[in-house]
GUTI-61443 format. One record per residue (C-alpha): x, y, z; residue in one letter. Coordinates in Angstrom, 2 decimals. Example, Ala and Ser with C-alpha at 12.3 -4.5 7.8 and 13.67 -1.06 7.14 Angstrom:
<rs>
[[12.30,-4.50,7.80],"A"]
[[13.67,-1.06,7.14],"S"]
</rs>
This chain:
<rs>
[[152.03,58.52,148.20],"X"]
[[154.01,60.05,145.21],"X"]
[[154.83,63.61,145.35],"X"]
[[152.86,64.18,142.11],"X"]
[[149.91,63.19,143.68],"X"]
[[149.98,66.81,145.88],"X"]
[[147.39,68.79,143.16],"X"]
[[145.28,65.73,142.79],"X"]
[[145.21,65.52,146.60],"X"]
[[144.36,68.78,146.98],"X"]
[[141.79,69.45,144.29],"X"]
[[139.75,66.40,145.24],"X"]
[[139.76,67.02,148.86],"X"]
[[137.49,70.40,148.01],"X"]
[[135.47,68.47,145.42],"X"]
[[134.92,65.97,147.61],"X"]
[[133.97,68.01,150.73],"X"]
[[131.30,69.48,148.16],"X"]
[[130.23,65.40,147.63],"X"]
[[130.05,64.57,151.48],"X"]
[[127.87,67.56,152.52],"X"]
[[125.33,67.19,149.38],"X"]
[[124.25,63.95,150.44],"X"]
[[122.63,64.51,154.12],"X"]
[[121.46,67.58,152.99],"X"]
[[119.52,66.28,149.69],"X"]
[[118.02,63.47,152.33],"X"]
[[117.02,65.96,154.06],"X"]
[[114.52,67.36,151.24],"X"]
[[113.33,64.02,150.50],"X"]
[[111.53,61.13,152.62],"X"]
[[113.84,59.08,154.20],"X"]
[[111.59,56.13,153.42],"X"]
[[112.13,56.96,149.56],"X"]
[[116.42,56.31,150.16],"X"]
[[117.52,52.90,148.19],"X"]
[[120.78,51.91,149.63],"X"]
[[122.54,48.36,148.63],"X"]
[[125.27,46.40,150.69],"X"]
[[129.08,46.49,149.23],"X"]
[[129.70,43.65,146.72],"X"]
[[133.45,44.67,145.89],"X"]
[[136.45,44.65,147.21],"X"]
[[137.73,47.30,149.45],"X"]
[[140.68,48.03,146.79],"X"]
[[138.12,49.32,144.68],"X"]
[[136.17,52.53,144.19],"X"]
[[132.96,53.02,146.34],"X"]
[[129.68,52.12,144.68],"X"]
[[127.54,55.41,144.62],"X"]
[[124.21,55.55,145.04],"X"]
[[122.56,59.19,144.49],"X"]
[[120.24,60.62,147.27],"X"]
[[116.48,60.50,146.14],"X"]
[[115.20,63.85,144.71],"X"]
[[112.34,65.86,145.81],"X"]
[[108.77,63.61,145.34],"X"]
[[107.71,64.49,141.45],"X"]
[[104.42,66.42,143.01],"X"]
[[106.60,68.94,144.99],"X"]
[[109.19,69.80,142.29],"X"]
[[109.38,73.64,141.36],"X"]
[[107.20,73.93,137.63],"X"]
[[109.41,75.08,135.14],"X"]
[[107.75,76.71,131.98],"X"]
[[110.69,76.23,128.84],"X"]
[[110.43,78.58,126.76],"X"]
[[111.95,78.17,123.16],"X"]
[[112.29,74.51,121.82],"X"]
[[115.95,74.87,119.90],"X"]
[[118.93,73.04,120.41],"X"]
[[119.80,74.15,123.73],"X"]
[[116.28,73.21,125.19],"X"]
[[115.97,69.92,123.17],"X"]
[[119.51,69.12,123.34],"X"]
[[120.66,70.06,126.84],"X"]
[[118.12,71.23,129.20],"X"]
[[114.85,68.67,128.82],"X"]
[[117.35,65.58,129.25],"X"]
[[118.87,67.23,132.24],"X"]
[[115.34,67.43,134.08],"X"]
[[116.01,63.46,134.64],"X"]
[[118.46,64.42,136.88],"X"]
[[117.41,67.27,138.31],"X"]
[[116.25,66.42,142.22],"X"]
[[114.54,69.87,142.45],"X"]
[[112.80,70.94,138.90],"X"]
[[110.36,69.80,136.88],"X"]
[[109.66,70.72,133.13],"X"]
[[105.60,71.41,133.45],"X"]
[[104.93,73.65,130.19],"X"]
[[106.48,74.65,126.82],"X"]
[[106.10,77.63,124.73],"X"]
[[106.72,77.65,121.09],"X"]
[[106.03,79.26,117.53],"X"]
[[105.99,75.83,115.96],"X"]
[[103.31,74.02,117.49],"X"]
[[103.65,70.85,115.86],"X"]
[[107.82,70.55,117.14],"X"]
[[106.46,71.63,120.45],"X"]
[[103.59,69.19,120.53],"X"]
[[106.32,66.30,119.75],"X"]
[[108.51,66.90,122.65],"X"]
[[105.64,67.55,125.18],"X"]
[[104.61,64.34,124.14],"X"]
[[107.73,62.84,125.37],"X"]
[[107.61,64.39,128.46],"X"]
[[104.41,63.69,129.43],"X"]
[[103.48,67.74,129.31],"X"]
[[99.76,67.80,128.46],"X"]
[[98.74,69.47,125.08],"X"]
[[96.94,72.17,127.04],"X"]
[[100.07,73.31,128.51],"X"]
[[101.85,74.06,125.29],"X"]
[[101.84,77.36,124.48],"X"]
[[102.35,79.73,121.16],"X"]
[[104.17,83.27,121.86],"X"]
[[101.01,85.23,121.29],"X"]
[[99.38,83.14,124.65],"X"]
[[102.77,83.88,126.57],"X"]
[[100.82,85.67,129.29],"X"]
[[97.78,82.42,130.02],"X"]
[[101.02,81.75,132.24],"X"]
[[99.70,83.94,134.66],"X"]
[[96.83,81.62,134.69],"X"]
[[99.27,78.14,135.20],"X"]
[[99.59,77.61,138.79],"X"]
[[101.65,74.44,137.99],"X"]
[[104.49,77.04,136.56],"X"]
[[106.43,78.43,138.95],"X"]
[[109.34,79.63,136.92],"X"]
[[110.06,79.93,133.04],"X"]
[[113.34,79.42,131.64],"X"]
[[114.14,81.26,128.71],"X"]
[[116.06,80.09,125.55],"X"]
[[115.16,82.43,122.63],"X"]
[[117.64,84.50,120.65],"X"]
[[119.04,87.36,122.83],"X"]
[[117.06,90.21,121.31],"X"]
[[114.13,88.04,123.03],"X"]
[[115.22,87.71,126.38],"X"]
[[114.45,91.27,127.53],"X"]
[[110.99,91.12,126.44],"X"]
[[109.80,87.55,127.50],"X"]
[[112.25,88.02,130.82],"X"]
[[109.96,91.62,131.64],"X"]
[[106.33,89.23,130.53],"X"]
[[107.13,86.41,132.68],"X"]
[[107.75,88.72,135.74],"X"]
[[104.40,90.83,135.08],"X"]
[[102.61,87.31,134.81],"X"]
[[104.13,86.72,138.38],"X"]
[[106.49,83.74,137.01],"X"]
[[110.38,83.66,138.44],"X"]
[[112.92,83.98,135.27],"X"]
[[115.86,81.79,134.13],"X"]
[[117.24,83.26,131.96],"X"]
[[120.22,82.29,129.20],"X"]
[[123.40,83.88,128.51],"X"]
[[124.02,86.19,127.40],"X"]
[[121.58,88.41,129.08],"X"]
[[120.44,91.13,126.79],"X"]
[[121.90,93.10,124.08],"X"]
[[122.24,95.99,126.01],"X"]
[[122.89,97.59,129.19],"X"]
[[119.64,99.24,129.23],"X"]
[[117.79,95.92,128.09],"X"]
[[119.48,94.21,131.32],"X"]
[[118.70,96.67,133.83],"X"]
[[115.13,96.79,132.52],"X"]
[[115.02,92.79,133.20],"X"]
[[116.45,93.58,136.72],"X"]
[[113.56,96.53,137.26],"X"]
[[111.05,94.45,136.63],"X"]
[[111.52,91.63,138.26],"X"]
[[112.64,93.44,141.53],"X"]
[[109.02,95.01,140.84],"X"]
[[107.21,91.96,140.92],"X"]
[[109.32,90.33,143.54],"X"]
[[110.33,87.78,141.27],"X"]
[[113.68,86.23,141.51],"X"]
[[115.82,86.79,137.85],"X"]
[[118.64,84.27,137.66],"X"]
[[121.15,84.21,134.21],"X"]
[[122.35,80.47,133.64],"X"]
[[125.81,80.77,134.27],"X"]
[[126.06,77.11,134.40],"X"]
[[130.08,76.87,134.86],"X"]
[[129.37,78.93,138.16],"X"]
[[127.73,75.49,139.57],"X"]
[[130.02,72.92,138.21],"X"]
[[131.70,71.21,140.97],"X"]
[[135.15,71.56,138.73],"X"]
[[135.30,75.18,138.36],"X"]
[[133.70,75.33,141.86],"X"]
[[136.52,72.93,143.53],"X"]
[[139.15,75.37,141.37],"X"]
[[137.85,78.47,143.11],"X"]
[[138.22,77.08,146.60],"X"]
[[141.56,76.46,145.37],"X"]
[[142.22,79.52,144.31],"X"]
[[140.64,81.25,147.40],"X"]
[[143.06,79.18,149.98],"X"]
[[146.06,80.21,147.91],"X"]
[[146.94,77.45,146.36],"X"]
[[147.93,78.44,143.05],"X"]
[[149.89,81.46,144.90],"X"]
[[149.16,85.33,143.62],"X"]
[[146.98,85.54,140.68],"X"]
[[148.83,86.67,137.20],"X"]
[[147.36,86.06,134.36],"X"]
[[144.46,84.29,132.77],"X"]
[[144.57,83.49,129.12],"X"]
[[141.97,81.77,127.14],"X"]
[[140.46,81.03,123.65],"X"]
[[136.78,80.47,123.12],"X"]
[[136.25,79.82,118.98],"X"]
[[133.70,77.50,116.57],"X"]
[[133.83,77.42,113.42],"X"]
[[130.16,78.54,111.97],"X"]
[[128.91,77.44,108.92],"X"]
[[125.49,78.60,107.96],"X"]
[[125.35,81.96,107.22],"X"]
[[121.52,82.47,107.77],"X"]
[[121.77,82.02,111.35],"X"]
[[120.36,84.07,113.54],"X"]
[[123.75,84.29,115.24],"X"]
[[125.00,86.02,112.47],"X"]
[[122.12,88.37,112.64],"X"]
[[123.25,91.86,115.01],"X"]
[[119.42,92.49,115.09],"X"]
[[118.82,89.25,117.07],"X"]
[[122.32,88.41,118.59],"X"]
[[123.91,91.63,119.37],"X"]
[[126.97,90.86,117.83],"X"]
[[129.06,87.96,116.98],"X"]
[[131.46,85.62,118.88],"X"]
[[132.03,88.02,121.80],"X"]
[[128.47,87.86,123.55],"X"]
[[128.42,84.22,122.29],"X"]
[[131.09,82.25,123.36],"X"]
[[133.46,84.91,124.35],"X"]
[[131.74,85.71,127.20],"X"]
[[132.87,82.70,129.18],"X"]
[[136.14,83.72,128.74],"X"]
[[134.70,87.32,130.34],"X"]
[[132.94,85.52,133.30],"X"]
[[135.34,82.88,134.04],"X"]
[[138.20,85.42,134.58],"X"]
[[135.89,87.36,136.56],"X"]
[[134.53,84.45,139.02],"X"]
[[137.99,82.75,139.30],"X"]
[[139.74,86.09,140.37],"X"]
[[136.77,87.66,142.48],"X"]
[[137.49,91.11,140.76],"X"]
[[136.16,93.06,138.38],"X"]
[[138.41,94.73,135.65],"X"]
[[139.25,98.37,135.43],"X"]
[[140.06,98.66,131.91],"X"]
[[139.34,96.84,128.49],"X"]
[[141.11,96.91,125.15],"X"]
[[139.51,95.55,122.26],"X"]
[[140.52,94.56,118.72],"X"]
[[137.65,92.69,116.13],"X"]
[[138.07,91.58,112.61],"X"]
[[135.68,90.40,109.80],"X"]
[[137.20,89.19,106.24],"X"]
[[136.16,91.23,103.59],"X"]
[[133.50,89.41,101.40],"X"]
[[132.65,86.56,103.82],"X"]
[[129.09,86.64,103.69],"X"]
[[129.07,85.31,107.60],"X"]
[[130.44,88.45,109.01],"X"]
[[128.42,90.99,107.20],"X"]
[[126.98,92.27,110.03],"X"]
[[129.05,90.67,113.11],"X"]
[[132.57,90.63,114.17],"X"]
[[134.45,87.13,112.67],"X"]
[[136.48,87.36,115.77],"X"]
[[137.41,89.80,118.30],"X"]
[[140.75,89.97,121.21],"X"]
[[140.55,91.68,124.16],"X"]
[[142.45,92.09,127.48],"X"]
[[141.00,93.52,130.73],"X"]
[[143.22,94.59,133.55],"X"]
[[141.75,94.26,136.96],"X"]
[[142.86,96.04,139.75],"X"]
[[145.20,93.72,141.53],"X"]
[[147.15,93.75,138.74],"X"]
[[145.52,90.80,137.15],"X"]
[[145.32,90.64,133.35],"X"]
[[142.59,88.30,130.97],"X"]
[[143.92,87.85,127.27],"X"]
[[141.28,85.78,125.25],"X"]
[[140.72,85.20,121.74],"X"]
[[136.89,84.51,120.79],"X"]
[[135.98,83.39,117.13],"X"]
[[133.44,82.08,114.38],"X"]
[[135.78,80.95,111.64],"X"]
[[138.45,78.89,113.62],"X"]
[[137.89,74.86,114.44],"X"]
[[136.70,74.41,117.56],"X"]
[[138.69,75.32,120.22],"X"]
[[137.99,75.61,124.30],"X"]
[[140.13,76.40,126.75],"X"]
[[142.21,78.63,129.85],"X"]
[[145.50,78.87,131.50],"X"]
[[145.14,80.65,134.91],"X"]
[[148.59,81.36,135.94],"X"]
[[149.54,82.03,140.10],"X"]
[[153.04,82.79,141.44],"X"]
[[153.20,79.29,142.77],"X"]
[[151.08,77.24,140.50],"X"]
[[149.40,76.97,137.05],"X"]
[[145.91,76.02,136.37],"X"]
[[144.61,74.51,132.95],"X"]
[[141.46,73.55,131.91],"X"]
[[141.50,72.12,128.42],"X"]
[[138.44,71.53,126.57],"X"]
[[136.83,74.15,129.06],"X"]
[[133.79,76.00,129.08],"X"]
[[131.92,72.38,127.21],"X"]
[[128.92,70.93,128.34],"X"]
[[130.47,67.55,129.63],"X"]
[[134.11,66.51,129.42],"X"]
[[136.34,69.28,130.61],"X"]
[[139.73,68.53,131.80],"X"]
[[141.59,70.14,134.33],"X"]
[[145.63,69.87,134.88],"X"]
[[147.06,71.42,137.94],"X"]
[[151.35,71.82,137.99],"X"]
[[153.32,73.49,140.68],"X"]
[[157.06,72.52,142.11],"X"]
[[156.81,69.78,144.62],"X"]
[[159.90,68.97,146.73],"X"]
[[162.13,70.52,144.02],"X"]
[[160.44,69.05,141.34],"X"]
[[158.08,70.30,138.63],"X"]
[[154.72,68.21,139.31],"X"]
[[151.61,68.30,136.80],"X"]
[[148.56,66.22,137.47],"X"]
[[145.46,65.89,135.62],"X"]
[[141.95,65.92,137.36],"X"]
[[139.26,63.52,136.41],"X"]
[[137.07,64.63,138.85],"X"]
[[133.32,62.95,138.39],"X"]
[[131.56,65.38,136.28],"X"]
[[127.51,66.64,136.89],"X"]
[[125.15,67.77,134.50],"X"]
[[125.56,71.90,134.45],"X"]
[[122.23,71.80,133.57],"X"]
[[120.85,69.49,135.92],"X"]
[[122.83,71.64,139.01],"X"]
[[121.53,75.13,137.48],"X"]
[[118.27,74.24,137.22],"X"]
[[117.99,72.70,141.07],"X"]
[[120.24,76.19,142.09],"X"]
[[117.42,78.05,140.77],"X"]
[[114.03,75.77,141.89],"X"]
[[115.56,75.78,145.44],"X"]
[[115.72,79.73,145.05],"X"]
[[112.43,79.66,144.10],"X"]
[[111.59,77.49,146.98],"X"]
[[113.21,78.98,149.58],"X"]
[[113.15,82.51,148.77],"X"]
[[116.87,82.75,148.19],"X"]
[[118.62,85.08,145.84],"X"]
[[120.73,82.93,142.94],"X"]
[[124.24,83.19,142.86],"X"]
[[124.16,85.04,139.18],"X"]
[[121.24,87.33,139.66],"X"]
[[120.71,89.85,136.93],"X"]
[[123.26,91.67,138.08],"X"]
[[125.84,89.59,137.00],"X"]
[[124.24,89.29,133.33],"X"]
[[124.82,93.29,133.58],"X"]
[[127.89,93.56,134.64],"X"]
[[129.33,91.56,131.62],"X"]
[[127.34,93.39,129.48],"X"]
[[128.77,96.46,130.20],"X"]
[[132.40,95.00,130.15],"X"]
[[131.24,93.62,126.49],"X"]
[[129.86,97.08,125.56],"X"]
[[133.41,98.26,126.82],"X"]
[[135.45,95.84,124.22],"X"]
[[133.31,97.03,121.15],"X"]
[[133.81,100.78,122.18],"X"]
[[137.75,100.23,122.34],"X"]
[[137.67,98.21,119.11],"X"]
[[136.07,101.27,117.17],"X"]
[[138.10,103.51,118.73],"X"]
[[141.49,102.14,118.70],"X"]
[[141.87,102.85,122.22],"X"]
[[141.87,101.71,126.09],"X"]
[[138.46,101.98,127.75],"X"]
[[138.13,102.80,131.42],"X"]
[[135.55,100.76,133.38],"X"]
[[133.77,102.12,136.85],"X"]
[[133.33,98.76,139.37],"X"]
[[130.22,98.08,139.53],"X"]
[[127.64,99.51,142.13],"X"]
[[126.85,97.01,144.04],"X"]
[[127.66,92.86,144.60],"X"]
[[127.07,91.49,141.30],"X"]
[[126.89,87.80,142.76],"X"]
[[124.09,86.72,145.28],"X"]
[[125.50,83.86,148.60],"X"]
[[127.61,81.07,147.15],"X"]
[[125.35,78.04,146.43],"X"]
[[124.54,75.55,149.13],"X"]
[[126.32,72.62,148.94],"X"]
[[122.51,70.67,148.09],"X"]
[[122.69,73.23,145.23],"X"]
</rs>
């Protein structure tokens, strides 16, 4: 085999360990009877035919509640229930009954079961919903996270958590209250790419950890959006988009910075950035040594991606942080030579492997991998950027109390 080969080898020898133990233990969950298998028709020079493991029986799928019908929900998370093997989508809850009543309709949720904001807490009422996940704008999520727990319903909820510190910890209070579990959809956390990086990462493949450099930017164009809107959004690109640059440097590294310096920027008259940042840089130094430089912005063209740089290897993912099609690139010096190799690894739906992360949670009375906790913690490290961009100045950062990640997903997950 060629020498170039090495970081494809590598890399796909984790992802696939990850594919070979899902597969008895998703039978496992589901009747063996249900399992549709079909004899080999090609040859043996080409790839294996896959056949996915049946999901749980429709009947004993974990209720999910959505709650918020915008683009994320109609765009991303309904479609991804048809692959879910754990979750089902059993209720919706709307201000705009008629939109609402459309998409029940095509998911066969009864009109009874769609809900206005003012009926939020008849939930308590819905045995059929186990858990609600929550898509509003993030001034919402605080509010409808703490209602949801009081009507004895487990929360997931988007990123970014809250729009404050206090908001997030309140989330966290309550649902510890009503023993409820509180998971923030940190869906890159579950892709089997970022997931096959970290064991990577964690056998020492790319050598010492350096540096991590990223960009996270869209260009936005409507002005009345509620993005735009500190009131409802909490700021601009930073809690937005540039918090996957925040997360991802935190979850690749396993540390948690020390310090943060921040710099934002709005152009004078641009009636988008009135009352948000246009864009905002920031660095955070861990305690290893460790540095994150990223870039987040709402006036640039699109642009998605990370460099994470060892002492023996690089690590590229560009696009990163998108909802499908993410491309990884791996280089490193093999017998003298400079090798880089790009992964095409079989991508999953992020949304499809969140959702059956936090049904099987609910389930099996597990704690999710990005409790509350781990909404907080960012929070406070975005909190952190804004303070050193008004000031001019280096913030310090305390580490965290406590674990801010629950067990590493099982490999069904």
């Amino acid at each position: 085999m060629k020498h170039d080969d090495a970081p494809r080898r590598d890399f796909l020898r984790y992802v696939g360990t990850l594919a070979a133990l899902s597969a008895p233990a998703l039978q496992a969950g589901a009747a063996e009877k249900e399992r549709v298998t079909f004899p080999p028709i090609e040859a043996k020079s080409e790839k294996p035919e896959k056949t996915e493991p049946p999901g749980d029986p429709w009947n004993e799928r974990v209720g999910i509640a959505i709650v918020g019908v915008g683009r994320i929900s109609v765009n991303e998370v309904l479609p991804a229930f048809a692959q879910s093997k754990h979750a089902k989508p059993v209720a919706l809850v709307s201000g705009d009954r008629a939109k609402a009543l459309k998409i029940a309709h095509q998911y066969n949720i009864p009109e009874s079961a769609v809900l206005d904001y003012r009926d939020y807490e008849k939930l308590a009422a819905m045995p059929e919903v186990q858990g609600v996940y929550i898509a509003l704008p993030n001034s919402m999520h605080a509010e409808y996270t703490i209602r949801a727990a009081r009507a004895g319903k487990h929360v997931l909820c988007e990123k970014p958590m809250a729009n404050s510190v206090a908001e997030c910890q309140g989330m966290i209070d309550a649902c510890k209250q009503a023993k409820r579990k509180l998971m923030i959809a940190y869906r890159r956390q579950y892709a089997p790419m970022e997931r096959g990086l970290v064991k990577m990462i964690r056998e020492n493949k790319l050598g010492e950890l350096r540096e991590f450099v990223s960009v996270n930017s869209q260009n936005m164009g409507d002005p009345q959006h509620w993005r735009l809107k500190r009131a409802l959004a909490g700021g601009g690109p930073l809690p937005d988009v540039g918090l996957y640059c925040i997360n991802e440097a935190r979850f690749l590294s396993g540390e948690e910075p020390v310090e943060v310096i921040g710099h934002t920027w709005s152009t004078p008259g641009d009636a988008r950035f009135r009352e948000v940042e246009e864009s905002c840089q920031f660095v955070l130094r861990f305690p290893s040594g460790f540095t994150a430089s990223c870039s987040t912005g709402y006036s640039s063209h699109k642009s998605q991606m990370f460099r994470l740089n060892g002492s023996s290897a690089w690590a590229e993912m560009d696009p990163a942080y998108a909802y499908n099609g993410n491309r990884l690139r791996i280089s490193r010096v093999e017998q003298g030579k400079a090798q880089t190799s790009e992964i095409q690894a079989e991508e999953e739906n992020q949304f499809a492997k969140e959702l059956d992360h936090f049904a099987l949670c609910v389930r099996q009375d597990r704690q999710p991998h990005t409790p509350g906790e781990e909404g907080l913690q960012d929070q406070r490290i975005i909190e952190a950027i804004y303070a050193s961009a008004r000031s001019g100045r280096p913030v310090k950062l305390a580490p965290p109390p406590a674990k801010t990640r629950g067990p590493e997903p099982e490999e069904k997950d």
